[in-house]
C-alpha positions, 0 to 999 in steps of 0.5 A: 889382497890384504898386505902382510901387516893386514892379512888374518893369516896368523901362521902361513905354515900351519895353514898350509897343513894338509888334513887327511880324512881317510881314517873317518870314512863311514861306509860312503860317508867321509868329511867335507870342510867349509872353507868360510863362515860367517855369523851376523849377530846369530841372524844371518850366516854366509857359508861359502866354499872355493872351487878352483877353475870350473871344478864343481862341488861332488854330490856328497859336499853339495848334499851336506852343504844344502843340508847344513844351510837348510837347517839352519834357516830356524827362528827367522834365522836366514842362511846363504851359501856361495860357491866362488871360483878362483885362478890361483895357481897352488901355492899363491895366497887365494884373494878369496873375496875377490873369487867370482861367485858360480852359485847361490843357495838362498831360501832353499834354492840354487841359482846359477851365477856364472858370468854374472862377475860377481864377487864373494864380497859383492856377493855377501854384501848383496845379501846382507843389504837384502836381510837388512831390509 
């Protein structure tokens, strides 16, 4: 885990924030966040969400997420996303490229990863190298 000194972290206190979406429910319909994203140059992009322990995605994040990853794969666009897990206890700084990915979205399909022992990071470099060839 990145010390202090290099850590993207710019204000602990602001992060720490807790947003609440009560007030945009739409019938059934209220919002998911992203936890990560990332954009390689407008050809790639790697969304991954954090799950703690074995909690899975609810229908509706899982629906929104497939759908955002869906339509962005235009223009031989390529998109991925990854559901990784982490142990942090609440309160300790997540080493998110360290949580051991559960599933993979790629070419509009899901797989599963468990005891695989793969990391976020090991996970985002398998698929770059992949795009890359």
């Amino acid at each position: 885990m990145p010390d202090d000194s290099t850590s993207l972290i710019r204000d602990k206190k602001k992060i720490q924030q807790i947003k609440d979406f009560s007030g945009l429910q739409f019938g059934k319909i209220y919002p998911t966040d992203i936890d990560g994203f990332l954009d390689f140059g407008d050809k790639m992009f790697v969304f991954f969400e954090l799950k703690y322990g074995n909690s899975p995605l609810s229908f509706g994040q899982k629906l929104a997420l497939t759908r955002l990853c869906d339509a962005c794969e235009a223009d031989e666009r390529k998109s991925c996303l990854i559901i990784a897990n982490h142990q942090t206890p609440s309160g300790d700084v997540i080493d998110v490229a360290n949580a051991l990915v559960s599933m993979v979205m790629y070419n509009k399909k899901w797989t599963n990863w468990v005891g695989m022992n793969v990391t976020l990071r090991e996970c985002i470099d398998r698929f770059r190298q992949k795009e890359a060839n």
